[in-house]
SEKOLKOL-637704 format. One record per residue: residue number from 1; residue in three letters; x, y, z of N, C-alpha, C in turn. Coordinates in steps of 0.2 Angstrom, whole numbers, plus 2048, in hexadecimal, padded with zeros to 3 digits. Each point is the difference from the previous one (the first is absolute). Example, Ala and Ser with C-alpha at 12.3 -4.5 7.8 and 13.67 -1.06 7.14 Angstrom:
2
R  nr rest n_xx n_yy n_zz ca_xx ca_yy ca_zz c_xx c_yy c_zz
R   1  Ala  842  7E4  827   7FC   806   800  804  806  800
R   2  Ser  7FE  805  7FC   804   806   801  7FC  805  803
//
This chain:
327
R  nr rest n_xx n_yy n_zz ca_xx ca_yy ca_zz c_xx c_yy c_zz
R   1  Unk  F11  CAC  25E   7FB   800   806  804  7FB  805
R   2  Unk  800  803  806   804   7FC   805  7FB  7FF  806
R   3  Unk  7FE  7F7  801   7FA   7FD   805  808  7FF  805
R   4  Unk  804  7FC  7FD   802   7FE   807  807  802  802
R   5  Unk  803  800  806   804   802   804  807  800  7FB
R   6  Unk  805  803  802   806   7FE   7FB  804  7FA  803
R   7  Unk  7FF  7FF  806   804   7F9   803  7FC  7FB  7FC
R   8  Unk  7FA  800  801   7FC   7F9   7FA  800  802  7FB
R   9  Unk  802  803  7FC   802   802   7F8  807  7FB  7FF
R  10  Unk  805  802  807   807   7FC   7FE  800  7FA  800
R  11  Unk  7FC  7FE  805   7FF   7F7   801  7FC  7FC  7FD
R  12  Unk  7F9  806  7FB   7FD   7FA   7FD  7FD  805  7F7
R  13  Unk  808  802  800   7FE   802   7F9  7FC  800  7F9
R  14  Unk  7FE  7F8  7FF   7FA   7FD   7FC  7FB  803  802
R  15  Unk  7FD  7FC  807   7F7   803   803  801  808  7FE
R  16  Unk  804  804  803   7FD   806   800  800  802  7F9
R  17  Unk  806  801  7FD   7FE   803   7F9  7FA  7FD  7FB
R  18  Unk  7FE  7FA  803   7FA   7FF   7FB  7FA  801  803
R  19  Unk  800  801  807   7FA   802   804  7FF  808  7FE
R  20  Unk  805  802  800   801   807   800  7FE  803  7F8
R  21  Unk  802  7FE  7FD   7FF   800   7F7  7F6  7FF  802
R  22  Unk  7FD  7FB  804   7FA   7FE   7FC  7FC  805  805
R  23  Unk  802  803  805   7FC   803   805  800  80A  7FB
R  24  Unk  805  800  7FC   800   807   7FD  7FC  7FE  7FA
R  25  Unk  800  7FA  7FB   7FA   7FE   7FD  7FB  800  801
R  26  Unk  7FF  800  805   7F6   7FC   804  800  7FA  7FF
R  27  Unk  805  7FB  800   7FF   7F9   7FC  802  7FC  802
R  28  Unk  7FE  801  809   802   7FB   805  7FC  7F9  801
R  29  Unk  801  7FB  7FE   7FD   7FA   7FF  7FC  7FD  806
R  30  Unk  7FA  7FD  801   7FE   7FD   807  803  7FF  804
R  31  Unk  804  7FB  801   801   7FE   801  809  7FD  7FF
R  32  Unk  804  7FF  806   806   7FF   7FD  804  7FB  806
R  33  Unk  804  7FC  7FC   804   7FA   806  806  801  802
R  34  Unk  802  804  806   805   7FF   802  803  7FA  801
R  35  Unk  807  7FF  7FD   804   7FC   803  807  802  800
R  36  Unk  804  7F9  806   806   801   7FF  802  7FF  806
R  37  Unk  805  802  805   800   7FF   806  803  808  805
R  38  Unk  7FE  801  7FB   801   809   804  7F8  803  803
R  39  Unk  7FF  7FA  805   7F8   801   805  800  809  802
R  40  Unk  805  801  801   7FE   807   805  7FF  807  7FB
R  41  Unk  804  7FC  7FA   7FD   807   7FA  7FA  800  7FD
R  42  Unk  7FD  7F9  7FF   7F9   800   7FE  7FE  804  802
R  43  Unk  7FE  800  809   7FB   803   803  801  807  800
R  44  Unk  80A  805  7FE   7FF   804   801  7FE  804  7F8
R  45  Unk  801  7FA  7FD   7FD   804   7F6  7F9  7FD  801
R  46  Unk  7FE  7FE  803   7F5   7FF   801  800  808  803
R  47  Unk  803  802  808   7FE   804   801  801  808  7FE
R  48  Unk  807  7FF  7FA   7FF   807   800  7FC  7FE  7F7
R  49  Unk  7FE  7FD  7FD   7FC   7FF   7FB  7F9  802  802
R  50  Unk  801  7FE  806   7F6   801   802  7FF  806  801
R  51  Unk  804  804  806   803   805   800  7FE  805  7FB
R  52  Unk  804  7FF  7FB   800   806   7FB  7FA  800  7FD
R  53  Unk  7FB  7FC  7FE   7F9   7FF   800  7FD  803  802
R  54  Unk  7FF  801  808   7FD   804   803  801  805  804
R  55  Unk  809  803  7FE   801   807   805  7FC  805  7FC
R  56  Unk  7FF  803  805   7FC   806   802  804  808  7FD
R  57  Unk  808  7FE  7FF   801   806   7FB  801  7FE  7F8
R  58  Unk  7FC  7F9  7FD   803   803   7FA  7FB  803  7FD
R  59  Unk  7FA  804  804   7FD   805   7FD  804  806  7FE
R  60  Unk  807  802  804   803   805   801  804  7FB  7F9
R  61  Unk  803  7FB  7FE   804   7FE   7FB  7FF  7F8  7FE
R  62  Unk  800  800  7FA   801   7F8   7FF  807  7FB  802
R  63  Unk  803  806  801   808   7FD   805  803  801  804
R  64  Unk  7FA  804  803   803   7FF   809  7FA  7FB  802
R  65  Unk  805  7FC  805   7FD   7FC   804  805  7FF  808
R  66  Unk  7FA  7FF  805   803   802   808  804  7F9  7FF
R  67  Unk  800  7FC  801   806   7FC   800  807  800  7FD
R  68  Unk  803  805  7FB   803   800   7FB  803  808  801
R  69  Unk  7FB  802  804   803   808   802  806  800  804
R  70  Unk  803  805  801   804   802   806  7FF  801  806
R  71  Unk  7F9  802  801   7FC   7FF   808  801  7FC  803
R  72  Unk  7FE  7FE  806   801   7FE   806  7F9  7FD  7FF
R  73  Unk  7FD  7FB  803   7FA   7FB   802  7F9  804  802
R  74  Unk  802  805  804   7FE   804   802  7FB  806  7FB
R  75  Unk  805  800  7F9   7FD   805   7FD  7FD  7FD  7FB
R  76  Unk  7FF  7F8  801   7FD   7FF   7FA  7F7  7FF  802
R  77  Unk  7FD  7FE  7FA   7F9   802   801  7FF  7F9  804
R  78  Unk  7F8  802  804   7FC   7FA   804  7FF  7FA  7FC
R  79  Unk  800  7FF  7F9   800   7FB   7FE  808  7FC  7FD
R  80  Unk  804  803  800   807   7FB   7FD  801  7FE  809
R  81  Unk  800  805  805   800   7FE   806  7FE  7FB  803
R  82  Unk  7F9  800  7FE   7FC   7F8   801  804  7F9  7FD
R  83  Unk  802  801  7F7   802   7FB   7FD  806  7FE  802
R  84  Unk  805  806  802   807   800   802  7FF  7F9  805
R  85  Unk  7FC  801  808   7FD   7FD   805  7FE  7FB  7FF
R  86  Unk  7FE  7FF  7FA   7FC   7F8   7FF  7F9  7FF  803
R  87  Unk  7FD  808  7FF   7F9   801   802  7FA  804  800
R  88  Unk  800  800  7F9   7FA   805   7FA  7FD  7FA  801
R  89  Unk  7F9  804  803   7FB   7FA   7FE  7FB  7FD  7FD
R  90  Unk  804  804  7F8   7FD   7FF   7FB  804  7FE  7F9
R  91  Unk  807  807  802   804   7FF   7FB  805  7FB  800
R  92  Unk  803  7FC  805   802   7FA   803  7FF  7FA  802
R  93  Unk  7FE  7FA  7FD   800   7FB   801  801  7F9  800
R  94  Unk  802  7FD  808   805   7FA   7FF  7FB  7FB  800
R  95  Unk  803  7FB  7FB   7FB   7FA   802  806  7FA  801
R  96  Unk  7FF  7FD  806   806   7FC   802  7FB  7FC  805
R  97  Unk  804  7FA  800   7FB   7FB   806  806  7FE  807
R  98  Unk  802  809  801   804   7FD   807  7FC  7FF  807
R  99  Unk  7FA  800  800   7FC   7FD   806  7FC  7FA  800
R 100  Unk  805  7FC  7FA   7FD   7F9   800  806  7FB  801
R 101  Unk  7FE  7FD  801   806   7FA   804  803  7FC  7FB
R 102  Unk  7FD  801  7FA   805   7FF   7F9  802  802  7FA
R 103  Unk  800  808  802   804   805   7FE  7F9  800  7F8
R 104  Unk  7FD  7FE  7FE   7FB   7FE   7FC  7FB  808  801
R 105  Unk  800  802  7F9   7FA   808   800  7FA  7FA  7FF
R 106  Unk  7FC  804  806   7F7   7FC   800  7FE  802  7FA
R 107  Unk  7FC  7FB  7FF   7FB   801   7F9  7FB  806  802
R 108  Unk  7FC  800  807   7FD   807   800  802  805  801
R 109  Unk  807  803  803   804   802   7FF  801  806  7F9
R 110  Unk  801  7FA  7FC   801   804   7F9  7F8  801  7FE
R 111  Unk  7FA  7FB  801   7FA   805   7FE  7FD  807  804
R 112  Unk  802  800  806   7FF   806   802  802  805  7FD
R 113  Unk  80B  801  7FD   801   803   7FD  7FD  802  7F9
R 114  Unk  7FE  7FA  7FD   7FE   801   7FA  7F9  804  800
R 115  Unk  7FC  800  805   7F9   802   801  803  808  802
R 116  Unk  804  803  805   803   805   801  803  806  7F9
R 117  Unk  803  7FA  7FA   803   804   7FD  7FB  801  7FB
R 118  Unk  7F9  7FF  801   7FB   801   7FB  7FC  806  800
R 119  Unk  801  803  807   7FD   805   801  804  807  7FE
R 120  Unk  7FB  806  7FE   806   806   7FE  804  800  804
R 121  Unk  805  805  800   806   803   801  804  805  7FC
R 122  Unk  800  807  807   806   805   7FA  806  7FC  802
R 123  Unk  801  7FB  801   807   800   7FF  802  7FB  7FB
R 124  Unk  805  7FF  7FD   803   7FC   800  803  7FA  803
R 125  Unk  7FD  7FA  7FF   801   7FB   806  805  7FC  7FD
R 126  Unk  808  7FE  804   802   7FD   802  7FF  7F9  803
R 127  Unk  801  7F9  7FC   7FF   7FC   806  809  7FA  7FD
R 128  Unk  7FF  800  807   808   7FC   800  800  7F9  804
R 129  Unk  801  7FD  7FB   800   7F8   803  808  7FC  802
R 130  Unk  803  801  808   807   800   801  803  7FB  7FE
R 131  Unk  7FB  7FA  7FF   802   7F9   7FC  7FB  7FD  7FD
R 132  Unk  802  801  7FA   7F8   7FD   7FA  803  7FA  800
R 133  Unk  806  7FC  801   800   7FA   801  7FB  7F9  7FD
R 134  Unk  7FF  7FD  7FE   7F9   7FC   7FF  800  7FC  808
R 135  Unk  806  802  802   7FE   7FA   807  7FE  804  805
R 136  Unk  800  806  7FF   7FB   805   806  7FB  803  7FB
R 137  Unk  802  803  7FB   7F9   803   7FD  7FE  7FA  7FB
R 138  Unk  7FC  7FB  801   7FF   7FA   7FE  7F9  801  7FC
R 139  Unk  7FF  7FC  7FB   7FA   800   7F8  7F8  804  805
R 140  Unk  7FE  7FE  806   7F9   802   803  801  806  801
R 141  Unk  804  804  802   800   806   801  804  803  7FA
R 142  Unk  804  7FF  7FD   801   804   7F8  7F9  801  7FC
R 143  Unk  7FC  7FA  800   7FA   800   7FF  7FB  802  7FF
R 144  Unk  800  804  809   7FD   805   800  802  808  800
R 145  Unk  807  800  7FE   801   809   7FC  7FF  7FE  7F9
R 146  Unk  801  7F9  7FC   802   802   7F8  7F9  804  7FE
R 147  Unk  7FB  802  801   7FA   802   7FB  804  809  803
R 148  Unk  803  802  805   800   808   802  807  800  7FD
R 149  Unk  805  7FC  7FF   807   800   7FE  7FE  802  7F7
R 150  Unk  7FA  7FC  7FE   800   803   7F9  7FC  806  7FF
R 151  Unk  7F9  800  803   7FC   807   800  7FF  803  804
R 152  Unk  805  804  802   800   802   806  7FB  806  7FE
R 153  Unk  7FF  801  807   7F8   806   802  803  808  801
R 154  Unk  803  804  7FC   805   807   804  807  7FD  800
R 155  Unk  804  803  7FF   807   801   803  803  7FB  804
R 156  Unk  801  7FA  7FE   803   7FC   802  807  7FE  7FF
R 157  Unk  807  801  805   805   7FA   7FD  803  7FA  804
R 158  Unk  802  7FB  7FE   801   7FA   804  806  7FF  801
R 159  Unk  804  7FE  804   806   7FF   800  802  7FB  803
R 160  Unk  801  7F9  7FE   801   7FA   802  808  800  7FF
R 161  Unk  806  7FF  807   802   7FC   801  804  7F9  801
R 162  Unk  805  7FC  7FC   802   7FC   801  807  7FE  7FE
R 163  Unk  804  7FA  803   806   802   7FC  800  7FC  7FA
R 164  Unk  7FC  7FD  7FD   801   7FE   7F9  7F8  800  7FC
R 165  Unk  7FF  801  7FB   7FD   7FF   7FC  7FC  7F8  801
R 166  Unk  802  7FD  800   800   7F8   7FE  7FB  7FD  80A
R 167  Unk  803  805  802   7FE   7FE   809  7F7  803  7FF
R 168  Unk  7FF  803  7FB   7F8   802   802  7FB  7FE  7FB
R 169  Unk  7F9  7FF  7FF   7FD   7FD   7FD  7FF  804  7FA
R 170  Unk  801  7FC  7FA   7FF   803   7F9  7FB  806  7FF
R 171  Unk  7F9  7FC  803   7FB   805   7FD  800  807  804
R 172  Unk  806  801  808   802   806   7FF  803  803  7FE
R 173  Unk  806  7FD  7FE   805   803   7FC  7FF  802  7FA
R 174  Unk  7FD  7FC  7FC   7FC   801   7FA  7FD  808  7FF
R 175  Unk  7FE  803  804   7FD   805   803  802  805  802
R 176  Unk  807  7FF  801   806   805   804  806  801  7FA
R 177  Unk  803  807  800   807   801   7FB  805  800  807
R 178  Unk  803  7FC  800   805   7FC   801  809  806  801
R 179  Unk  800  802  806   806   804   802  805  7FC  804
R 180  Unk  805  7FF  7FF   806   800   805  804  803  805
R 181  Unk  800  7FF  804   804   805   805  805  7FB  805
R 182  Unk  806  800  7FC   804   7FC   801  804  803  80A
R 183  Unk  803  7FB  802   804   801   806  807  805  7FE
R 184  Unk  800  804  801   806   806   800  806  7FF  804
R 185  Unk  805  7FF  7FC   808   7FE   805  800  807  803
R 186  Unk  7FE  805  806   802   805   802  808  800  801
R 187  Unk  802  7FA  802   807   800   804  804  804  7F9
R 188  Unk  801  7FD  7FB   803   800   7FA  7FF  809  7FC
R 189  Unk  7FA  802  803   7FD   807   7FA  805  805  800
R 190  Unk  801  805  806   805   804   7FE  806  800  7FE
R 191  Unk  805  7FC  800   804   7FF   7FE  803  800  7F9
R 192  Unk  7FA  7FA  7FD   7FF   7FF   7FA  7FD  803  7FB
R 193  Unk  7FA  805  803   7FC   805   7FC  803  803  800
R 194  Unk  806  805  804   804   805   7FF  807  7FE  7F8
R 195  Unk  800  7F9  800   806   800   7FE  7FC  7FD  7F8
R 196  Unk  7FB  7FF  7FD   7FF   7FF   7FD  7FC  805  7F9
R 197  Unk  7FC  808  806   7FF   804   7FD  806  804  800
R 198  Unk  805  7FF  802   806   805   800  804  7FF  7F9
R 199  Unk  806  7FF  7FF   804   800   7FB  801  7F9  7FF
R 200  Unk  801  7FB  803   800   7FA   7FF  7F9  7FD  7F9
R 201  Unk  7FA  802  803   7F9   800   7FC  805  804  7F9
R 202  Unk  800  804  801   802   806   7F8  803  7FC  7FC
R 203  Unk  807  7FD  803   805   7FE   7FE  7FE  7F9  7FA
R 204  Unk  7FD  7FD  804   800   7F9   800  7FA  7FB  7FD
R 205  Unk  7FB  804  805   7F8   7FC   7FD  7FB  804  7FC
R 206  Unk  803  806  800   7FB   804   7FC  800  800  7F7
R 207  Unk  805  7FC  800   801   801   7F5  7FA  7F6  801
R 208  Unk  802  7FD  804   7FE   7FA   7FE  7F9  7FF  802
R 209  Unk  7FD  806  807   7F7   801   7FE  7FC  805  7FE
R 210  Unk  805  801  7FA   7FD   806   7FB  7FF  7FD  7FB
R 211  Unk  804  7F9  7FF   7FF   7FD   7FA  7F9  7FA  801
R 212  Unk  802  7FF  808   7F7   7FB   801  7FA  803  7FE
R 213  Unk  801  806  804   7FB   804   7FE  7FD  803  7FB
R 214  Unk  806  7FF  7F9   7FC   801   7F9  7FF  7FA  7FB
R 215  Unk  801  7FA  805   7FF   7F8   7FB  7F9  800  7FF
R 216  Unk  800  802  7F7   7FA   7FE   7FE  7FD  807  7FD
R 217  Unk  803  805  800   7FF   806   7FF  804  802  7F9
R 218  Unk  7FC  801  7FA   805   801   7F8  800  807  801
R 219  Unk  804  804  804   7FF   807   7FE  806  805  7FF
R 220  Unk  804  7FB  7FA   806   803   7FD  807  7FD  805
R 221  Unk  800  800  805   806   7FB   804  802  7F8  7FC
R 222  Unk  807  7FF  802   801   7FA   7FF  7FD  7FB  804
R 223  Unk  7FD  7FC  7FB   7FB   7FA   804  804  7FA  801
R 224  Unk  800  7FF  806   805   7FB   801  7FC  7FA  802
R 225  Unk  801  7FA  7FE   7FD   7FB   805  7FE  7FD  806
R 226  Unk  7FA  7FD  801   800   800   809  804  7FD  803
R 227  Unk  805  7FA  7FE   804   7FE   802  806  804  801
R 228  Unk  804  804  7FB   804   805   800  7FE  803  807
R 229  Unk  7FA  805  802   7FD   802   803  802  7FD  808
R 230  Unk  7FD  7FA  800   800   7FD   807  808  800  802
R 231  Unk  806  7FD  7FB   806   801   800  804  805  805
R 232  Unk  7FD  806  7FB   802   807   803  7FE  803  807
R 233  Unk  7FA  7FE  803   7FE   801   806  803  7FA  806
R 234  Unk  801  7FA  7FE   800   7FB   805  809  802  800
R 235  Unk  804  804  7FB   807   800   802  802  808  804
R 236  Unk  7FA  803  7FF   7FF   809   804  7FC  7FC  808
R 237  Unk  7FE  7FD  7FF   7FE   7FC   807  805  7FE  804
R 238  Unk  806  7FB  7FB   804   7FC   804  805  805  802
R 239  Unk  802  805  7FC   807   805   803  7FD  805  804
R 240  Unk  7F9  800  801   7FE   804   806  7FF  7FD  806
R 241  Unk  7FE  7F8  800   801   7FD   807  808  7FF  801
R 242  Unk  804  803  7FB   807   7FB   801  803  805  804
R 243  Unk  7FC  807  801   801   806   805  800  801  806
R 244  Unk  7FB  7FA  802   800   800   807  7F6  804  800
R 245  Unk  7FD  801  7FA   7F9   800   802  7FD  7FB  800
R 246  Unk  7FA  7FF  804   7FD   7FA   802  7FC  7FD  7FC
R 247  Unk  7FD  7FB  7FD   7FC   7FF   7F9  7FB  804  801
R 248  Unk  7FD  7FE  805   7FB   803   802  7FC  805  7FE
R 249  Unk  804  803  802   802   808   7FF  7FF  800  7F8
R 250  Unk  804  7FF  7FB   800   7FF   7FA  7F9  7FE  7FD
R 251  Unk  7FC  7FB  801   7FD   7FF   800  7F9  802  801
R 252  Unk  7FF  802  808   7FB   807   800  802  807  7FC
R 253  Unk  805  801  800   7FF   805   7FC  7FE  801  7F6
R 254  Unk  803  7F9  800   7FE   800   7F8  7F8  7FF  7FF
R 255  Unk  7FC  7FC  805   7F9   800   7FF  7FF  807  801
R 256  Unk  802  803  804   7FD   807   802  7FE  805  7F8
R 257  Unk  807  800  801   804   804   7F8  7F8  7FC  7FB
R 258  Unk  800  7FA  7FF   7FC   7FE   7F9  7F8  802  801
R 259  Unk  7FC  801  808   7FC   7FF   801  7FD  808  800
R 260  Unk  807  804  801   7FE   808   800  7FF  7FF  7F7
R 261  Unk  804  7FF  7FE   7FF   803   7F7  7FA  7FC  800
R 262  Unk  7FD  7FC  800   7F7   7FE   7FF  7FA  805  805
R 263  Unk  805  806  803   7FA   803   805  7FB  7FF  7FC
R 264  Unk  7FF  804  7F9   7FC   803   7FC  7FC  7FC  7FE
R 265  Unk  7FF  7F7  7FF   7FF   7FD   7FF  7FA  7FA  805
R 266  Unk  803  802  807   7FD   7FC   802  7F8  7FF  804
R 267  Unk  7FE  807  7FC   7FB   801   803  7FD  7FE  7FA
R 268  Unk  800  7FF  7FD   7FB   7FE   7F7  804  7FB  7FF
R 269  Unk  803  7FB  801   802   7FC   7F9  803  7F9  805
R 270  Unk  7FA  7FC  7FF   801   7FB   807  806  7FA  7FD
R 271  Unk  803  802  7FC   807   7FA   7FE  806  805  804
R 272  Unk  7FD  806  800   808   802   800  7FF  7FE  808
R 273  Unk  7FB  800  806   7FF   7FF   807  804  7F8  7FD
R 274  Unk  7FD  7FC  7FD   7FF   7F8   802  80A  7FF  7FE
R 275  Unk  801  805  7FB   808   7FF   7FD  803  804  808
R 276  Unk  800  805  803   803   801   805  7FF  7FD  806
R 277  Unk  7FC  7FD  801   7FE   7FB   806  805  7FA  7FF
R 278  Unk  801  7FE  7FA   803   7F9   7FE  807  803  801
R 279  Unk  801  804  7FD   809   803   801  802  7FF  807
R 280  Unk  7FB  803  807   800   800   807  802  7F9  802
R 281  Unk  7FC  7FC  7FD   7FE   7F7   800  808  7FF  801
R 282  Unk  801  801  7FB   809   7FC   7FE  804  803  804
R 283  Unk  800  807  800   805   804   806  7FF  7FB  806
R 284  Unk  7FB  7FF  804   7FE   7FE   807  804  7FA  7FD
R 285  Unk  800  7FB  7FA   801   7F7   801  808  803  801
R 286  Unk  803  805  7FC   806   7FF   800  803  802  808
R 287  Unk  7FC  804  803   806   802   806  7FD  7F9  805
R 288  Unk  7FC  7FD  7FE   7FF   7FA   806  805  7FA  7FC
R 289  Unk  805  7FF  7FA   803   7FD   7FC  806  801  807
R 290  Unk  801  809  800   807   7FF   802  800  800  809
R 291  Unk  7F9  7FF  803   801   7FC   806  800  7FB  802
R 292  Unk  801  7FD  7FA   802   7F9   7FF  806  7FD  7FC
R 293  Unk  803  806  803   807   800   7FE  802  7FB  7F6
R 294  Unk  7FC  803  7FE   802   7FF   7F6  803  807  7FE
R 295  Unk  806  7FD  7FD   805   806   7FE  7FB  806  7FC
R 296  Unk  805  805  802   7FD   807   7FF  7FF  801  7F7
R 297  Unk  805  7FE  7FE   800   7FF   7F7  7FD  7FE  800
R 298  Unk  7FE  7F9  802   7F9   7FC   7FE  7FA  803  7FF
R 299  Unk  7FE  803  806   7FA   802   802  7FF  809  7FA
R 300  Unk  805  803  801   801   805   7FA  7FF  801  7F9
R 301  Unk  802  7F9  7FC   7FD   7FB   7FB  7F9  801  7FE
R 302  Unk  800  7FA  804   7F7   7FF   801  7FD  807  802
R 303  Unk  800  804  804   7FE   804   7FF  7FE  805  7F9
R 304  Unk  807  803  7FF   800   805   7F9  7FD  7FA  7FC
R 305  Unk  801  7FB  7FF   7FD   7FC   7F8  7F8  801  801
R 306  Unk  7FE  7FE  807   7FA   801   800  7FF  805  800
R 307  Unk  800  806  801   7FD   806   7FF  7FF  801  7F9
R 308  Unk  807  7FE  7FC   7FD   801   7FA  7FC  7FD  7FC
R 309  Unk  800  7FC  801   7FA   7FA   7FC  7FB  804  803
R 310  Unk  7FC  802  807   7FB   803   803  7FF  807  7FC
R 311  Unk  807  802  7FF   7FC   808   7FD  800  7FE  7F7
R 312  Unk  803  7FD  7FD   800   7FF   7FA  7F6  7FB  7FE
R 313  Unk  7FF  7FE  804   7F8   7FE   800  7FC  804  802
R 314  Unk  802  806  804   7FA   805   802  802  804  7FB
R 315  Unk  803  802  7FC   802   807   7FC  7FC  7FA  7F8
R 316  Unk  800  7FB  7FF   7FE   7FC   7FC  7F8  801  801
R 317  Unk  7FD  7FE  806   7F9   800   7FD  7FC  807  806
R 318  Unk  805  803  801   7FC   807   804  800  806  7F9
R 319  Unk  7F9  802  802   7FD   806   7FB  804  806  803
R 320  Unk  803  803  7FA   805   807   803  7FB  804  801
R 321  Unk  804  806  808   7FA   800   803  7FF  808  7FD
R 322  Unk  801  803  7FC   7FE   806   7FC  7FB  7FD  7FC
R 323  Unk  7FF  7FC  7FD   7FA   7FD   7FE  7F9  7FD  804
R 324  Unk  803  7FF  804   7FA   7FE   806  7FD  806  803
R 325  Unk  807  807  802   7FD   807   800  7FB  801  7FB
R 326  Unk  7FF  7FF  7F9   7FD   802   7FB  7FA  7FE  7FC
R 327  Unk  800  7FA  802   7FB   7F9   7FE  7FD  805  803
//
C-alpha cells in the first residue's frame, strides 16, 4: 500500500515503510512523535497520512489515494485539496501558539480543541502540533489534550512534532510511538544511489548484508559469529568508500536494505519498530561522527559492531514472526 509520495519514500525510508505497513494493518497508533530535523517532511507525511484517511477515492480502492496519484491538484477530491491547503475544517488541525508573543500554545487553546475533538465527525481528524516542544507546548496545555490523546471520541490521530524526543514532556511522549525523520544529504543522493544499487552494491556489499541479515537465524547456513559478521561488513563498507561512494550514501542505503526485510513485521511486532528505529539512531550518530571530521574507518567500526550487537539482541528476544501470525 503506497500513502506517500516516491520522493518521501527516498528521504525518509524508516517513517514510510512503518507507517505504511500499519495503515494496510488498521493498526495505526494514536498518536505518534515526529522527530528529527527534517521540519518540512513531517508536515508533508502528516499531510499525505491524513490525506489517505479521508480521500474520497478509496471507496473506488484501498490504494488509491489523490495525493499519490498521477493527477494534477486539480483532480483530486475536495477533501485531500482542503488537507493539501492546510484547510479542512475538520479533518485538519494545527494547534500552535503563533499569535502569542511567546510562541507558547494557550492553555484555552488546547481546551477548545479538546472540547472540538469530542464532538462526532465522518472524518478522520488530524491534529498536528508544529512544536510539542515543552517550551511551547508547556505541562497546562498538554494537560488539557492528555484525557482526548488517550480516549479519544471517533477517529482521531495526533501528530506531535519535535526534533528530539528528550525536548518534549514525558507524559506526552509516553503516549506517542516515537518516528524519525532524519535531514536528507539531497546534495550527495544521486550519484551515490546510482552507484551503489548498481554493480558496485553486487560486487561488494551484498555477500556481507546477507550475512547481517541472517544473524541469529539456524536455518541450515554456516553460522558465523557476530563479530565475524560485523568484520565482514565494516571491510565491504571500507572498499566501497575507498571508491569514491559517500558513507552516507552507504549507510542510508544499508538502513533502507534492513528496514525493507522487516516490512512484514512492522506493523505487528513492536521490537522489530524499536530494533529499526535504533539502527536509524546509530546511522544518523555515525554520519554526524564524520562531520566532525573522525576517520571514516572509525566511524565504520563502530558502526558495523553496533549493528551487530543490535540485531544479535532483537533476533535473541523477538518472537519469530510466523508465530505471532499463528498465536
Amino acid at each position: 500500500m503506497r500513502v506517500f509520495s516516491a520522493n518521501l519514500a527516498a528521504r525518509q525510508p524508516f517513517a514510510v515503510r512503518l507507517i505504511e505497513a500499519q495503515v494496510a494493518a488498521k493498526r495505526l497508533p494514536g498518536a505518534y512523535l515526529l522527530t528529527g530535523r527534517a521540519h518540512d517532511d513531517k508536515i508533508e507525511l502528516a499531510k499525505h497520512l491524513v490525506s489517505a484517511l479521508n480521500c474520497a477515492r478509496r471507496a473506488e480502492s484501498d490504494e488509491l489515494f489523490c495525493l499519490t496519484s498521477a493527477g494534477v491538484p486539480e483532480s483530486w477530491c475536495p477533501d485531500c485539496r482542503w488537507i493539501a491547503q492546510e484547510e479542512h475544517p475538520q479533518a485538519w488541525q494545527m494547534l500552535g501558539g503563533d499569535e502569542t508573543k511567546t510562541g507558547k500554545i494557550p492553555v484555552e487553546k488546547a481546551r477548545l480543541l479538546s472540547e472540538e475533538l469530542s464532538k462526532t465527525s465522518q472524518y478522520c481528524r488530524g491534529v498536528i502540533v508544529k512544536d510539542a516542544s515543552e517550551e511551547f507546548f508547556h505541562r497546562p496545555a498538554a494537560n488539557a489534550l492528555l484525557k482526548t490523546i488517550e480516549e479519544p471520541k471517533g477517529r482521531i490521530l495526533f501528530l506531535f512534532c519535535a526534533l528530539t524526543a528528550t525536548d518534549v514532556l514525558k507524559t506526552v511522549v509516553s503516549r506517542c510511538q516515537i518516528v524519525e525523520l532524519p535531514l536528507a544529504q539531497a546534495s550527495q543522493k544521486q550519484k551515490g544511489k546510482a552507484d551503489i544499487e548498481g554493480e558496485l552494491f553486487q560486487r561488494i556489499l551484498a555477500p556481507a548484508l546477507a550475512e547481517m541479515k541472517d544473524l541469529g537465524h539456524k536455518h541450515g547456513r554456516p553460522h558465523k559469529l557476530p563479530l565475524e559478521i560485523a568484520a565482514n561488513l565494516a571491510q565491504a563498507m571500507q572498499e566501497l568508500v575507498g571508491q569514491e561512494v559517500e558513507l552516507a550514501d552507504v549507510l542510508d542505503f544499508l538502513v533502507a536494505e534492513e528496514i525493507r526485510s522487516l516490512e512484514g513485521r512492522l506493523a505487528e511486532d513492536p521490537a522489530a519498530v524499536t530494533y529499526a528505529y535504533d539502527l536509524m539512531q546509530s546511522s544518523e550518530r555515525a554520519k554526524s561522527h564524520s562531520d566532525h571530521f573522525v576517520s571514516e574507518k572509525a566511524i565504520i567500526d563502530a558502526f558495523a559492531f553496533r549493528w551487530a550487537a543490535m540485531k544479535e539482541k532483537f533476533m535473541e528476544h523477538a518472537v519469530p514472526f510466523s508465530q505471532r501470525l499463528h498465536a
